[in-house]
C-alpha positions as CSV (number, residue, x, y, z in Angstrom):
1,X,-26.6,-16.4,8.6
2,X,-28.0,-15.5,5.0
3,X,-26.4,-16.8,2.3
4,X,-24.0,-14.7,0.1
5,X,-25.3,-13.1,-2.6
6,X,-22.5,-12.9,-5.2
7,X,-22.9,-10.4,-8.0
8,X,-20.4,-10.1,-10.8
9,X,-20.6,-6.1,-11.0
10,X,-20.0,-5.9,-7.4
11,X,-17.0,-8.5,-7.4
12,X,-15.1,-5.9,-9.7
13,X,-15.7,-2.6,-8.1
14,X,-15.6,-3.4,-4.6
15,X,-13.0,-6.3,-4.7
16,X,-11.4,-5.6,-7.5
17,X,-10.3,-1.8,-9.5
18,X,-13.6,-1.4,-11.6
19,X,-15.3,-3.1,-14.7
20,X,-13.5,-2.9,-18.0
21,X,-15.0,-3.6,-21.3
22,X,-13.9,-6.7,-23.0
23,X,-13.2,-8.3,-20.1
24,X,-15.5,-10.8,-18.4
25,X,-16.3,-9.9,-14.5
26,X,-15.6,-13.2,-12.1
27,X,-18.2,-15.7,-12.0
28,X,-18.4,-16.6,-8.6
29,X,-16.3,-15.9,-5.3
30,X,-14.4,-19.3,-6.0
31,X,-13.3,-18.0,-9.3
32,X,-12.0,-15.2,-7.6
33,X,-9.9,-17.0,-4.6
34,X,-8.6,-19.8,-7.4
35,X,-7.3,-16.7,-9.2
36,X,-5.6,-15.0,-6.1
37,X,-4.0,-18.1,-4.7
38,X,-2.8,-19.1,-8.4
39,X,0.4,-17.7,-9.7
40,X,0.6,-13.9,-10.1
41,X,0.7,-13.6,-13.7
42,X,0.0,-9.5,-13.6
43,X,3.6,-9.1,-11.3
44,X,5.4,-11.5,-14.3
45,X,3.8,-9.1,-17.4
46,X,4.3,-5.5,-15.8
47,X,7.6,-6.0,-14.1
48,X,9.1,-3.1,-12.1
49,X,12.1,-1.3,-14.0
50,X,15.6,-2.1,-12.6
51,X,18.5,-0.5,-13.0
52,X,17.5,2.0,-9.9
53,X,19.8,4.2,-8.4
54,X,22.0,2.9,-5.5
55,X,21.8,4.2,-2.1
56,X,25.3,3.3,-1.3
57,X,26.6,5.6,-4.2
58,X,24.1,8.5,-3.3
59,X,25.9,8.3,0.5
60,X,29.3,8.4,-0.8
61,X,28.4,11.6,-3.7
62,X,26.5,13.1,-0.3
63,X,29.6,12.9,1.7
64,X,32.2,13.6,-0.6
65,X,29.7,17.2,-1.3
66,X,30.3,17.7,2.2
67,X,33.3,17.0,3.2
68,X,35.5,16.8,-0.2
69,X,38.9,18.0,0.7
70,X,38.9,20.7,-2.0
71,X,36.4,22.9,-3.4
72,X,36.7,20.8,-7.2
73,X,35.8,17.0,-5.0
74,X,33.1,18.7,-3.2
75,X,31.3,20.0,-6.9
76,X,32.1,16.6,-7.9
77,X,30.2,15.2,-5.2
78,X,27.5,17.3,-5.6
79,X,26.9,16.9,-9.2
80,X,26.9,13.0,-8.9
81,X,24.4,13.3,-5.9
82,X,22.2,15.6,-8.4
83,X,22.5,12.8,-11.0
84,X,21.5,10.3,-8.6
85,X,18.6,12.7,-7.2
86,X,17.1,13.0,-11.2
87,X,17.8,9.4,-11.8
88,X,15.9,8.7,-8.5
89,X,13.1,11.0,-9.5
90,X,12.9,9.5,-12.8
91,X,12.6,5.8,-11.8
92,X,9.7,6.4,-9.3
93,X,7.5,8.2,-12.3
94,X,8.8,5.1,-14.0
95,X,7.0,2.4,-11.2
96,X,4.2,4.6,-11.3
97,X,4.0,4.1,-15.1
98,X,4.5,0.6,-14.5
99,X,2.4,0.1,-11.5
100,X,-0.6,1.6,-12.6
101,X,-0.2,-0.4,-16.1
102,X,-0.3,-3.5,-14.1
103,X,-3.6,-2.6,-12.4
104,X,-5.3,-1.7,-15.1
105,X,-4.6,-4.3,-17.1
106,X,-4.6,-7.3,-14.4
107,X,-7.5,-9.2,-14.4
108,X,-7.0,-10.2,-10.7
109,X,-8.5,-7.6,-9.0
110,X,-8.8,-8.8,-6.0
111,X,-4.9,-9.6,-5.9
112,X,-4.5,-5.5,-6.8
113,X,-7.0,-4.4,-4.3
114,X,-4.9,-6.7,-1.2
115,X,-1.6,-5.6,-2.4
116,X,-2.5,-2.1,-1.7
117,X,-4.1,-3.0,1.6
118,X,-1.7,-5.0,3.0
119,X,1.0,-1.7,1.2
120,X,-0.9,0.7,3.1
121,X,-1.3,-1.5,6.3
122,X,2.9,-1.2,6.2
123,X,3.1,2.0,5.1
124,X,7.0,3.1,4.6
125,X,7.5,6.5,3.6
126,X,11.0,7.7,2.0
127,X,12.5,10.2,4.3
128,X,14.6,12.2,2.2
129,X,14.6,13.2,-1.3
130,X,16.5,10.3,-2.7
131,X,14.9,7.7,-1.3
132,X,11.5,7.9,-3.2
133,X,12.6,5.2,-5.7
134,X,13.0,2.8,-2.9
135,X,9.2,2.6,-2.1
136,X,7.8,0.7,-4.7
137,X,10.5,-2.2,-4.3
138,X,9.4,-2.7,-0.5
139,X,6.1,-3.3,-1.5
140,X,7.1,-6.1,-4.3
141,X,9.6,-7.9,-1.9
142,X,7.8,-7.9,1.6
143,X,4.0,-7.2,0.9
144,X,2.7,-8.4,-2.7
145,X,4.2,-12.4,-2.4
146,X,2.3,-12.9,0.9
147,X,-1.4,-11.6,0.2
148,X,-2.5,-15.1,-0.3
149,X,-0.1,-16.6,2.3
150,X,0.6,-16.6,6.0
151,X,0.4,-13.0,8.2
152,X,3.5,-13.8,10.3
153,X,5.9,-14.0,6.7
154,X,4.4,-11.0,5.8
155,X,5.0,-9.3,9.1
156,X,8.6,-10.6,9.3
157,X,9.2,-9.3,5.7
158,X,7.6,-5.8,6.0
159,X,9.3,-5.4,9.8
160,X,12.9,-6.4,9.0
161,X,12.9,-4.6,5.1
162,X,15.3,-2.1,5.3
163,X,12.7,0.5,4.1
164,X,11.0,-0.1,7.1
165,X,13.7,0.1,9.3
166,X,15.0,3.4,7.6
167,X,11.1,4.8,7.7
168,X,10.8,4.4,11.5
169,X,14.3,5.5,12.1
170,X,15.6,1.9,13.5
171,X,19.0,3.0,12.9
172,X,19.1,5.3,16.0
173,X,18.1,2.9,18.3
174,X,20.9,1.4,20.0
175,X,20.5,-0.9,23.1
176,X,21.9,1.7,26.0
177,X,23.9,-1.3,27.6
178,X,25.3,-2.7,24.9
179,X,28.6,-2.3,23.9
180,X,27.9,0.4,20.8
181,X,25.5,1.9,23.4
182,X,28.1,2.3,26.2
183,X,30.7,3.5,23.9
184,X,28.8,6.1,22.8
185,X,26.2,6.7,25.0
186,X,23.2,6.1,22.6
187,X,20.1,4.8,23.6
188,X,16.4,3.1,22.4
189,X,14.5,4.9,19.8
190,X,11.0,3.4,20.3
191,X,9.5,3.9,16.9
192,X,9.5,0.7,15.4
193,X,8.1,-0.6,18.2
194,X,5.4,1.3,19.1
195,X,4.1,1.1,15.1
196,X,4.5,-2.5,15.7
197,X,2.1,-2.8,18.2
198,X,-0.2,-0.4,17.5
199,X,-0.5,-0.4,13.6
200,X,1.1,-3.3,12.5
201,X,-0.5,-6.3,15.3
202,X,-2.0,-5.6,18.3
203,X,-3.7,-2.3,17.0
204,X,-4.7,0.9,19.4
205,X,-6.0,0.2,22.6
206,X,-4.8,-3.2,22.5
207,X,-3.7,-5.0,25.5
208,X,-0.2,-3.5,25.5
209,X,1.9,-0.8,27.7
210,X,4.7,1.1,27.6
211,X,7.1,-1.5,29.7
212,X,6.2,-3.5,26.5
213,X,6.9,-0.8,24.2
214,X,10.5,-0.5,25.8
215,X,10.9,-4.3,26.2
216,X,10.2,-5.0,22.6
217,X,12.3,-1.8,21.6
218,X,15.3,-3.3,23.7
219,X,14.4,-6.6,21.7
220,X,14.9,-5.3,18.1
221,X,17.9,-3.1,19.2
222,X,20.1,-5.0,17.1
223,X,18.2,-4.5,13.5
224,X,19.6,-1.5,12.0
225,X,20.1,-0.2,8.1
226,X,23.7,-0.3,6.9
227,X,25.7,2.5,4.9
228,X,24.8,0.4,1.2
229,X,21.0,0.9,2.5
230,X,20.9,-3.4,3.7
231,X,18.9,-4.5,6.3
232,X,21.4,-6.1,9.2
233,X,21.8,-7.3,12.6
234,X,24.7,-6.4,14.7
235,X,24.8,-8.3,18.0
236,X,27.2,-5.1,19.2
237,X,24.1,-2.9,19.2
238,X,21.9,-5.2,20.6
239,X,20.2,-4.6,24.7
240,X,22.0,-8.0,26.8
241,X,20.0,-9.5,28.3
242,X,16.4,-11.6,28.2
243,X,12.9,-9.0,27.3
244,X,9.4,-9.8,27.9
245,X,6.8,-8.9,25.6
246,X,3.2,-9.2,26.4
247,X,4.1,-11.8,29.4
248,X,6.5,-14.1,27.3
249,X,10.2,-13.8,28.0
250,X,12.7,-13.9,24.9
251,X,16.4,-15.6,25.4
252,X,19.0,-13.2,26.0
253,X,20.7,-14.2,23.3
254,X,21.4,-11.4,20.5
255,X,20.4,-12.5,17.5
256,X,17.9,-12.5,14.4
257,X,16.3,-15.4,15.0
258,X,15.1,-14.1,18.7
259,X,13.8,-10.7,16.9
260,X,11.8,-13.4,14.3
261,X,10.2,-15.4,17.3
262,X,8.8,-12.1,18.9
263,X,7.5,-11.4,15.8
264,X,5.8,-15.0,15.5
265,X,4.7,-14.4,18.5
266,X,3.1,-10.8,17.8
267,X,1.2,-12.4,14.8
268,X,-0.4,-15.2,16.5
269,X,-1.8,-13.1,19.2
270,X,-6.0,-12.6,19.4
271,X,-5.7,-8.9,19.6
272,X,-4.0,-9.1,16.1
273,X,-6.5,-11.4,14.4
274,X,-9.1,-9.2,16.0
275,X,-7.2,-5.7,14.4
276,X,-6.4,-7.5,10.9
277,X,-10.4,-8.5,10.7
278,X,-11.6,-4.9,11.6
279,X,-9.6,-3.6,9.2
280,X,-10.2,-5.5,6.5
281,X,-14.1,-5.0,7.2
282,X,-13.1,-1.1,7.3
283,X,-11.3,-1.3,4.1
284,X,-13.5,-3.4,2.3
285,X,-17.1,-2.8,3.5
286,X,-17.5,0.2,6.1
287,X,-15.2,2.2,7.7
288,X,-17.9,1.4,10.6
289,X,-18.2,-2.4,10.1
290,X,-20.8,-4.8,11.3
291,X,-19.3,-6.6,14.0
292,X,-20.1,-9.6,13.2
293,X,-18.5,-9.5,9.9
294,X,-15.4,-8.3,12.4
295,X,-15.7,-11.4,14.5
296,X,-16.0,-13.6,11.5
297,X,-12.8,-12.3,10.2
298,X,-11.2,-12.5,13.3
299,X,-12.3,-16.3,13.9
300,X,-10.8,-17.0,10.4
301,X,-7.3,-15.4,11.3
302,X,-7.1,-17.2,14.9
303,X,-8.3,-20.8,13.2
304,X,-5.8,-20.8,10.9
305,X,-2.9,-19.5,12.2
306,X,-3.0,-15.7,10.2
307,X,-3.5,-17.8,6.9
308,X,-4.6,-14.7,4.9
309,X,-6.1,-16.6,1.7
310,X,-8.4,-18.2,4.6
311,X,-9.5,-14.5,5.9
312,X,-10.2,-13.3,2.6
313,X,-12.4,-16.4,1.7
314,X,-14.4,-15.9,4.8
315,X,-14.4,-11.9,4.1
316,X,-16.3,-13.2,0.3
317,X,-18.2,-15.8,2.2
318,X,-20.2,-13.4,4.1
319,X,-23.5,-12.0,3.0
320,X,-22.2,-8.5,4.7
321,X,-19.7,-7.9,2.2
322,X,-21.8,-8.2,-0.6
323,X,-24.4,-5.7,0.3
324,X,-26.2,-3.5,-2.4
325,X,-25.3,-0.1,-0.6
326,X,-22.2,1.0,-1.6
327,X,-20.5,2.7,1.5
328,X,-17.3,3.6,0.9
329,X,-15.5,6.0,-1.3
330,X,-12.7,5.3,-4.2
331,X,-9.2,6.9,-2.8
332,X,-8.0,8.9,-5.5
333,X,-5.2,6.1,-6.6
334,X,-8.2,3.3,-7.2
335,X,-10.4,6.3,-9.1
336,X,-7.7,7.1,-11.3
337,X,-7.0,3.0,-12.0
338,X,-10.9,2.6,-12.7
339,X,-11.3,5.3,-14.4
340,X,-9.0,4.4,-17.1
341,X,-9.9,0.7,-17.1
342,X,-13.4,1.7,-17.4
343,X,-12.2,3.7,-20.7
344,X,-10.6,0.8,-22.5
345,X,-7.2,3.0,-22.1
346,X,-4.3,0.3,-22.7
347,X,-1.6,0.0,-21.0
348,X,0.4,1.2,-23.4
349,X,-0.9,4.3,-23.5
350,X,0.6,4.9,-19.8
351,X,4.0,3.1,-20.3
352,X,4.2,5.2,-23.1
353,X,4.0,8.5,-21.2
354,X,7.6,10.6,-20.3
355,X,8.2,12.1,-17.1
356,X,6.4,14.8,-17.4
357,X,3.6,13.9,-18.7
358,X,3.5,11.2,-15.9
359,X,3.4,14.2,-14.0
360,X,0.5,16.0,-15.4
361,X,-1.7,12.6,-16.2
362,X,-0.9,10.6,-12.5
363,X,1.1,12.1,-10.2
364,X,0.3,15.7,-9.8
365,X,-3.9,14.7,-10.6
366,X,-3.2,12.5,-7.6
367,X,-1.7,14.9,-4.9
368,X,-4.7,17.4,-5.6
369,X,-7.1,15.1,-4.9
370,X,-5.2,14.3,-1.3
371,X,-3.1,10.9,-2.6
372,X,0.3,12.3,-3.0
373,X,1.9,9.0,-4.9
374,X,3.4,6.6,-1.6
375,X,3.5,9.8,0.2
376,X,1.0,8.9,3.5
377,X,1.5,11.8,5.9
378,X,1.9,9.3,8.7
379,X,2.2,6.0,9.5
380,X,-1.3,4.9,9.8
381,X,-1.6,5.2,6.4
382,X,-4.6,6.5,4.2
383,X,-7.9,7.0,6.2
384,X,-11.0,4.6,5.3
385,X,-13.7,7.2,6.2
386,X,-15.5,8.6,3.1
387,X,-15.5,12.0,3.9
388,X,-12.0,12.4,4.2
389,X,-11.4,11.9,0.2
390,X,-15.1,14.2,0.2
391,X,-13.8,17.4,0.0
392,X,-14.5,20.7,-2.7
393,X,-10.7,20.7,-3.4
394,X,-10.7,17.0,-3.4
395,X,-14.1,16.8,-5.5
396,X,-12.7,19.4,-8.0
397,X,-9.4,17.5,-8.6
398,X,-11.4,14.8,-9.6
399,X,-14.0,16.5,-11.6
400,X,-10.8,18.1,-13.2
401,X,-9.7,14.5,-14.4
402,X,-12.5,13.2,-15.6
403,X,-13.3,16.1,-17.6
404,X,-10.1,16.8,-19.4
405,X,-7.2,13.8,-18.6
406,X,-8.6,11.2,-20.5
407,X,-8.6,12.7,-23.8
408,X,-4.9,13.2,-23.7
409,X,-4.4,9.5,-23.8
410,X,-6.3,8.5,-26.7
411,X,-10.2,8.1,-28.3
412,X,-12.7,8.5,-26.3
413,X,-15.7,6.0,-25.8
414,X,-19.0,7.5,-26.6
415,X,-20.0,8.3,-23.2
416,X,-23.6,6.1,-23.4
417,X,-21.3,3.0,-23.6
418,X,-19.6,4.3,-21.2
419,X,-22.1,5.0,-18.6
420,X,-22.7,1.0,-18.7
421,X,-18.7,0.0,-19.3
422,X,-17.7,1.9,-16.1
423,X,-20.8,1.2,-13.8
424,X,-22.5,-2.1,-15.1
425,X,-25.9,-3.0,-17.2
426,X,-28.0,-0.5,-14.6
427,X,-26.4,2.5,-14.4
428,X,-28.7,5.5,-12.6
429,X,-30.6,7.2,-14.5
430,X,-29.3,10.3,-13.9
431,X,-26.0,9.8,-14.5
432,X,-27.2,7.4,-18.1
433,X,-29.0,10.6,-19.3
434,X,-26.1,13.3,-18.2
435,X,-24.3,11.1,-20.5
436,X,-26.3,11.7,-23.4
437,X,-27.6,15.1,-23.5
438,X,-23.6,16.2,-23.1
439,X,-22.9,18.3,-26.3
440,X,-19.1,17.1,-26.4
441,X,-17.9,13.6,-26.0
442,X,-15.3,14.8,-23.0
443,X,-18.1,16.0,-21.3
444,X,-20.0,13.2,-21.2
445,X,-17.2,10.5,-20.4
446,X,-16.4,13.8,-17.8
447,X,-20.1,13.4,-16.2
448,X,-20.0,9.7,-15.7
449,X,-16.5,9.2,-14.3
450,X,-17.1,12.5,-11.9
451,X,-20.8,11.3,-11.0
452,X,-21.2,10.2,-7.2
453,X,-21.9,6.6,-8.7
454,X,-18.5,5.5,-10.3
455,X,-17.1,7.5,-7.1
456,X,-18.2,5.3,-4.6
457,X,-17.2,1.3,-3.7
């Protein structure tokens, strides 16, 4: 095998969320892996907001709207659930806000770029209107402290986060001959385990079938989401009985620590290193990748036991990875995030922003290019080919951005700096000399950030 050719511009815009100016690209793939496995100083300076909305307090307003004795408890109910609903709303533009701040401004951008792998890779959606708020809180607890650790804490976070559990509807599933299921003649919803295998380990096609499916359904019948919106296990829900899973047999016993074994068990397994290593290829280099860069991946999951700062060394080790082609495209989240780091915007400029104009500036620019904010429309997540972001309505949402977002957040670069700031000391020529025969300056920074080149990763 070649050796790796590391280059700095590269490093940034397809491991990291774009070049910014003032701030010094990695020297070398060490550099970068010191950083990641180093404390997560961007997580400590753009903190989430507290204070959210409780879930418990949403049921009881719900409830009470429903089934108030009188007509004056059930408009009490309501109006508190409407309060809670607003409160909701306005705390997710708020993580947005905060979220975005953090990536633009953190100069471990290969840290950013895994957290919203590994987020995607779990994708959660919230399944009602309140829940929304709830999102951004299951990615800092079970994904984001694990990127640079071990695949089976991740897996046991993400799996057993109440989010999770609510997303994939683990509340209905009841073991059929347990004593909750005999009572009231419930049964197995198969949902979170199905996604288990399919999206979160093993991967499609891999050596699984439905008796498995069932058999690990019966296994995690006892996880369900209580009425304050906590993850819990009740041993009263929970199938009797031993399961096996992919030829090993689990004790009969009911109980938490069973559920975290097949999940140990799930994570260790060759067909996950092999999924985990294709899709990190996918995500990172091709959505078709070389399969040896695959296989490479794969080896480094399986050697070290899922250790995940281990994977990603050997993804920056290989000479694959740092090819000069660039063949996949920014999703519309990462565009947005490079596009304002490559404009010098600080992050003040986007905490600063209200609700609304969170709206108009992120969230609704975001949805018309086909990224609704945490809104997947399934459980896979967000696709990895480029043509799926490719599209004339997608194209002119972005086009739309460049040309007339970035003035409403403060003065604009002249766009000849710009043309190297946002795509490095060798910018094409085309897009260098759109850039300066543009009559006004947001038509110039509008050319660069809208041209095919800062697209593309």
């Amino acid at each position: 095998m070649e050796a790796m050719a590391f280059d700095p511009v590269t490093a940034c815009v397809r491991f990291g969320l774009g070049l910014r100016p003032g701030e010094a690209p990695p020297a070398s793939a060490e550099a970068m892996l010191a950083r990641l496995s180093g404390p997560d100083e961007a997580a400590a300076r753009w903190p989430l907001p507290g204070g959210l909305p409780d879930w418990g307090e949403y049921a009881a307003a719900s409830r009470l709207r429903r089934q108030g004795g009188t007509e004056a408890e059930r408009q009490r109910g309501a109006e508190r659930r409407q309060r809670l609903l607003d409160a909701s709303r306005e705390a997710r533009a708020a993580q947005a806000r905060a979220l975005v701040a953090r990536m633009m401004g953190s100069p471990d951008g290969l840290r950013e770029r895994l957290a919203l792998f590994w987020a995607d890779h779990f994708t959660a959606v919230a399944r009602n209107v309140f829940g929304g708020h709830l999102i951004a809180p299951f990615w800092e607890e079970a994904v984001r402290p694990h990127v640079a650790g071990r695949f089976g804490d991740m897996l046991r976070a993400a799996v057993t986060h109440p989010v999770m559990l609510g997303y994939l509807d683990q509340s209905r599933s009841v073991g059929p001959g347990s004593e909750v299921g005999l009572r009231r003649g419930r049964g197995l919803n198969e949902n979170l385990a199905r996604e288990l295998l399919e999206l979160h380990t093993l991967g499609v096609g891999g050596p699984y079938g439905q008796g498995d499916v069932r058999q690990l359904a019966e296994l995690l019948s006892g996880l369900a989401v209580d009425g304050q919106g906590r993850a819990v296990y009740q041993p009263r829900r929970a199938e009797p009985g031993a399961e096996t899973v992919l030829g090993t047999t689990f004790p009969a016993e009911a109980s938490l620590a069973t559920v975290e074994a097949a999940l140990d068990a799930l994570a260790r397994h060759p067909a996950t290193a092999r999924h985990i290593g294709r899709k990190l290829a996918a995500h990172f280099v091709a959505a078709e990748p070389p399969e040896a860069l695959v296989e490479a991946l794969a080896a480094a999951f399986r050697d070290t036991g899922g250790d995940l700062l281990a994977v990603t060394a050997a993804l920056l080790a290989r000479p694959e990875a740092w090819a000069p082609e660039r063949l996949k495209v920014r999703p519309p989240l990462e565009f947005l995030v490079a596009s304002l780091r490559a404009l010098g915007t600080p992050e003040e400029a986007i905490l600063a922003l209200g609700e609304r104009e969170t709206r108009r500036v992120l969230l609704n620019p975001l949805r018309t290019m086909g990224q609704p904010w945490q809104e997947p429309s399934g459980p896979d997540g967000w696709p990895e080919e480029p043509e799926a972001w490719v599209t004339p309505q997608f194209n002119a949402g972005r086009i739309d951005w460049a040309m007339n977002r970035p003035e409403e957040l403060g003065d604009l670069p002249d766009p000849r700096e710009l043309v190297v700031a946002a795509l490095g000391p060798a910018p094409p020529e085309a897009v260098a000399f759109a850039a300066l025969a543009a009559e006004r300056a947001s038509e110039g920074v509008g050319c660069v950030l809208a041209s095919a080149a800062f697209q593309r990763r």
